[in-house]
C-alpha positions, -999 to 999 in steps of 0.1 A, spaced: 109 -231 262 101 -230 225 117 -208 204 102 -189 180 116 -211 154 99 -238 169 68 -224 178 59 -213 142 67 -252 132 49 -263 153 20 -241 150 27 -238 111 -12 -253 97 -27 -234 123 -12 -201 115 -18 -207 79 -59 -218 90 -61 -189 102 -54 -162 77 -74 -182 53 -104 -177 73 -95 -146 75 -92 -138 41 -127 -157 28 -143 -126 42 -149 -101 16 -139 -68 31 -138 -45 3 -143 -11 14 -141 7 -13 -180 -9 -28 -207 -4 0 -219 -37 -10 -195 -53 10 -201 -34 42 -213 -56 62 -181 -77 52 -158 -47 64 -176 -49 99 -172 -85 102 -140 -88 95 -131 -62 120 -148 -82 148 -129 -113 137 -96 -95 141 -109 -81 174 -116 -120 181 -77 -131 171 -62 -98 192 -81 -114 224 -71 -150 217 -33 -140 210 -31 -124 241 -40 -87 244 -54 -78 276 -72 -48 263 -93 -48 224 -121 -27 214 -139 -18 187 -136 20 183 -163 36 161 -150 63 136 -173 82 109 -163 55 88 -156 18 94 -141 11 128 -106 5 139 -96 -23 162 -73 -13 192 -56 -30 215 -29 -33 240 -6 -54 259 9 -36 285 30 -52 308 55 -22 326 48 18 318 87 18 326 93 -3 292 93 7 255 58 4 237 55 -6 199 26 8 178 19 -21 153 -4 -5 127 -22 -26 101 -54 -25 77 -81 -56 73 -96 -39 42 -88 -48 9 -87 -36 -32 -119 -45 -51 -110 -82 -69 -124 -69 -103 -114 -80 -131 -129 -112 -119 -125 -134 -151 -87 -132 -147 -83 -146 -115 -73 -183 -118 -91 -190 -86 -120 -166 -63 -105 -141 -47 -123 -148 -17 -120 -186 -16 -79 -185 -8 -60 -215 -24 -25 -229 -20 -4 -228 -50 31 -238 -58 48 -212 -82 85 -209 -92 89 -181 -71 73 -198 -43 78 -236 -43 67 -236 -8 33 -225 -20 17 -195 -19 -16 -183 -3 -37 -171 -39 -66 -148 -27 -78 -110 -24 -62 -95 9 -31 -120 11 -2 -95 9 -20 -65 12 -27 -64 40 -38 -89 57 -15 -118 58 11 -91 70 -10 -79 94 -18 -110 109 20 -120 111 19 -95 141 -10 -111 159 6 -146 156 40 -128 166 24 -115 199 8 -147 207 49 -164 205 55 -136 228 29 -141 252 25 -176 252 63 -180 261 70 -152 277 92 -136 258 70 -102 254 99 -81 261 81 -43 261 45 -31 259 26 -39 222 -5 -14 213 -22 -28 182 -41 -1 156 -56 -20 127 -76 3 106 -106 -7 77 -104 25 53 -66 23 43 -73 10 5 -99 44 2 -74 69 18 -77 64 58 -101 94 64 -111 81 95 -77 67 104 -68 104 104 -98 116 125 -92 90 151 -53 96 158 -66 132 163 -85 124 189 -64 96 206 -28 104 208 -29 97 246 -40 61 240 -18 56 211 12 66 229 43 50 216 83 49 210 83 33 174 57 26 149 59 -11 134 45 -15 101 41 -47 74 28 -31 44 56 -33 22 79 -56 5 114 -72 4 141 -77 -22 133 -114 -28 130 -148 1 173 -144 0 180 -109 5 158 -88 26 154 -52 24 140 -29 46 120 3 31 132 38 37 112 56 18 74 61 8 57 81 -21 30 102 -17 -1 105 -31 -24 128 -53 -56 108 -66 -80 126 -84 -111 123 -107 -116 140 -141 -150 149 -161 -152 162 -194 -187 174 -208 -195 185 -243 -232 186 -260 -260 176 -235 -269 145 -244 -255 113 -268 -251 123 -303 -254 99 -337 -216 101 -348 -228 102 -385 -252 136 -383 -229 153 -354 -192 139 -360 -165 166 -371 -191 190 -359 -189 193 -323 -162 181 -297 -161 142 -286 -155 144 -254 -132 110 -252 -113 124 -282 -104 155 -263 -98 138 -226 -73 112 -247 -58 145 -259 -56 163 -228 -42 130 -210 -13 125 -237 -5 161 -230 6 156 -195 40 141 -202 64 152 -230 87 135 -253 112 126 -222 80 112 -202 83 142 -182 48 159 -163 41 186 -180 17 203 -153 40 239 -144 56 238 -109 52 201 -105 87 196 -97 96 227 -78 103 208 -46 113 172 -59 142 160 -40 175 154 -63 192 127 -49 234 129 -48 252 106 -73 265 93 -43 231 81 -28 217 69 -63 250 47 -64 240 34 -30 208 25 -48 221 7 -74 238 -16 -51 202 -33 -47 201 -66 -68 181 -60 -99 180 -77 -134 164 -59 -164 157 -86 -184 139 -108 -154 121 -72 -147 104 -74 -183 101 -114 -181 80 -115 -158 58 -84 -170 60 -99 -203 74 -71 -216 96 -61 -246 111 -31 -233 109 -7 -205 89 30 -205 98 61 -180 113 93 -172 147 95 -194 176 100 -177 165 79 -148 171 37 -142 138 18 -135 143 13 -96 146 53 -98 119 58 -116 98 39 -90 109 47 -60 129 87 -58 106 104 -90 70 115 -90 47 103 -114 16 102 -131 -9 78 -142 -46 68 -154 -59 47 -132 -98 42 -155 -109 58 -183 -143 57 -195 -170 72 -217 -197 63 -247 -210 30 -256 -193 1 -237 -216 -31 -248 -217 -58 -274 -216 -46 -307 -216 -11 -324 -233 21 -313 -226 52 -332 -224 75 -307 -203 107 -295 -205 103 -253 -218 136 -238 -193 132 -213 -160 113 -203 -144 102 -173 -110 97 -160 -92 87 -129 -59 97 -125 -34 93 -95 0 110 -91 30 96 -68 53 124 -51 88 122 -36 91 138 3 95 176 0 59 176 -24 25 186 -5 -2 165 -21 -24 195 -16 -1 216 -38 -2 190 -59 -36 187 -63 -46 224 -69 -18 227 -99 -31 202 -114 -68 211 -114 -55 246 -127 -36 232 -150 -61 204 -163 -88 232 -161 -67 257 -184 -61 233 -208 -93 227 -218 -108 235 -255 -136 257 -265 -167 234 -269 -163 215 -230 -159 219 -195 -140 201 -172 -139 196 -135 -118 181 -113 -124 165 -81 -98 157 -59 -104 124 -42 -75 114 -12 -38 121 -9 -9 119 17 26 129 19 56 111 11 78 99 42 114 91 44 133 73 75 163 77 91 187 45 89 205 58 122 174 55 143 173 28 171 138 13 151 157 11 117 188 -7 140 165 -34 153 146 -41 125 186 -50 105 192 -66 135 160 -88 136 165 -96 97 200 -101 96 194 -131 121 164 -144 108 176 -145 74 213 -152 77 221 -118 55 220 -82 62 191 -60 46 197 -33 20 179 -3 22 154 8 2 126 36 -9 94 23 -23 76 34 -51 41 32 -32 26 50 -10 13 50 30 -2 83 35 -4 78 68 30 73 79 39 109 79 1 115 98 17 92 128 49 110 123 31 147 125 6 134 147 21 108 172 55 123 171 69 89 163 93 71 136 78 45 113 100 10 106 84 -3 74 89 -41 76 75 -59 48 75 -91 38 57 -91 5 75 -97 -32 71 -73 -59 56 -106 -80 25 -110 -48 3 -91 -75 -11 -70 -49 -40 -46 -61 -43 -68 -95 -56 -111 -98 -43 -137 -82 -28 -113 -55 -9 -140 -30 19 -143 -5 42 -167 1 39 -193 29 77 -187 33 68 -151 36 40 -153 61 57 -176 83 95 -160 79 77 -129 90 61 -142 121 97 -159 125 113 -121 126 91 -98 145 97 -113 175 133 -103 168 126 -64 166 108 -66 199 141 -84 214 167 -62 198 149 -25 202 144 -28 238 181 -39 241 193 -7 221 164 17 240 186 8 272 
């Protein structure tokens, strides 16, 4: 009997074949455009499930763009694992800096990744993580070494906010019945020292519009007379931190979580080098909240950012204009404890009161989710530093992320259930920006591992 080792050597060009096929198809669900795309590629992972072994996939309409389910159930008397993953992706824009289409995937050597890495839109996040679990099942089928029950629940909205993700867990918590939630959505340390991810922000994303006169104005006849939009947005923005890069909006930090000295020295055990950190961001020096290190301030304190800006005259050349109106899209990340929707109401009060004589403003809030933190004493959280340790040869340091999953603390609420976050992905995969890739290391360790969790939570659910 192979083992896994074996099998994903073996199997190594088709596994890689496979996601790349995968990830040619364009499905970007955030630009209706690609629509069709987002449908296909949801019948092509319903295509894989069958082929790996489920005995059970379907295509489950949803308001929005379906989810893929299935199951492989081989005793009710045994554990079941939720495996959740998305087959959408982020929008590839800006084109012109990706070294290669985002849709036509290419190998690449890098420093990081001598092995080579997978260079296309979709390679991290999330597809190439998702479809380590498909290839893992198919190990466990083909062997039989399937050691519990394995429901799959791979959703095409995650990149806009899961809307539908939400409205179909609702309405199926009989089907998606589980005892642990298994997720690859997240990252690792680096290819030597795996990590396992504890924590997850949440999310407030929102839109911004500032109007002043009613049309376009020649900035010679009305300039210094009425109120530029853009001018007063760029005003209104800056005001949101302070000196100390701390939000300004009132009650924003009324529930924030302070972490113990003794648990941010537990952080800082994490390997981390400054100067490598602003290397490889080409950077000259760092920027944050003071008072906190940079793997704090990304990971335990809320934040908040413009995410697009955008008013007046953006062609060739000069136009002497003041915009009527001007846009902005701004997206906050909260620590566990903040309600997104709490959130979001103080700052459209606040945004709203700060506002001069001469515009209006509106806000409209777009998606959110709340932040999520797992126990490390849980059987899921055991097996998972179980199933590293071996794979990897070293134990895994837990960590909180600075993103966000809003819909880990849904399936927590929801499903009753505990999330293990087992990612794969670097913090250097470029995920949401060009030349997003993984690692062929990465995929394949990956593949190499889940099998392991499987093995080593049924053996501590005994």
């Amino acid at each position: 009997m192979d083992t896994i080792k074996d099998y994903v050597q073996k199997n190594k060009q088709r596994f890689i074949d496979e996601l790349i096929e995968l990830l040619k198809i364009p499905s970007v669900s955030a630009d209706s455009a690609y629509s069709q795309d987002v449908i296909d590629t949801a019948e092509a992972v319903k295509t894989r499930l069958e082929e790996a072994g489920c005995d059970k996939v379907e295509i489950c309409d949803t308001p929005g763009y379906p989810i893929v389910y299935a199951e492989k159930m081989i005793d009710p008397n045994l554990p079941t694992v939720l495996v959740y993953g998305h087959y959408d992706v982020q929008p590839p824009d800006p084109m012109e800096l990706w070294t290669s289409p985002p849709f036509e995937p290419v190998i690449k050597k890098t420093e990081i990744h001598p092995e080579g890495a997978i260079f296309a839109r979709g390679a991290c996040d999330d597809k190439g993580q998702m479809y380590m679990h498909v290839k893992a099942l198919e190990y466990m089928v083909k062997t039989n070494n399937l050691p519990c029950n394995v429901k799959f629940m791979i959703e095409g909205e995650e990149e806009v906010g899961s809307a539908s993700l939400s409205w179909f867990v609702e309405r199926n918590q009989e089907k998606l019945k589980n005892d642990v939630i298994l997720i690859s959505d997240t990252g690792m340390i680096s290819n030597t020292q795996p990590s396992i991810t504890t924590g997850l922000r949440g999310l407030s994303y929102v839109e911004v519009e500032v109007t002043g006169p009613n049309r376009d104005l020649h900035s010679g006849l009305y300039g210094g007379a009425v109120a530029n939009p853009i001018n007063i947005l760029a005003k209104m923005i800056a005001s949101l931190h302070d000196e100390n890069n701390h939000i300004t909006i009132p009650g924003f930090y009324d529930k924030v979580e302070e972490l113990s000295d003794a648990e941010r020295a537990e952080m800082a055990k994490a390997p981390f080098s400054l100067e490598n950190y602003k290397k490889a961001l080409n950077l000259s020096d760092i920027h944050g909240e003071k008072g906190y290190t940079t793997n704090e301030r990304n990971s335990i304190r809320p934040t908040l950012d413009v995410n697009g800006i955008w008013g007046g005259y953006q062609g060739e050349g000069a136009k002497t204009v003041i915009a009527s109106q001007a846009f902005a899209k701004i997206s906050m990340r909260l620590v566990p404890n903040q309600d997104w929707h709490e959130i979001t109401e103080l700052f459209k009060n606040h945004f709203e009161s700060i506002a001069p004589s001469g515009v209006t403003v509106k806000v409209k809030p777009h998606h959110g989710g709340q932040g999520y933190v797992t126990p490390i004493d849980s059987i899921g959280y055991q097996a998972a530093d179980k199933a590293y340790s071996e794979s990897f040869g070293v134990k895994p340091i837990p960590v909180r992320s600075g993103g966000s999953i809003p819909i880990v603390a849904l399936f927590e609420k929801e499903l009753k259930s505990k999330t293990i976050l087992m990612g794969f992905g670097l913090d250097s995969d470029a995920i949401h920006s060009p030349n997003e890739h993984f690692g062929v290391f990465n995929y394949l360790k990956g593949i190499e591992t889940i099998p392991l969790f499987y093995k080593y939570f049924v053996e501590l659910s005994k």
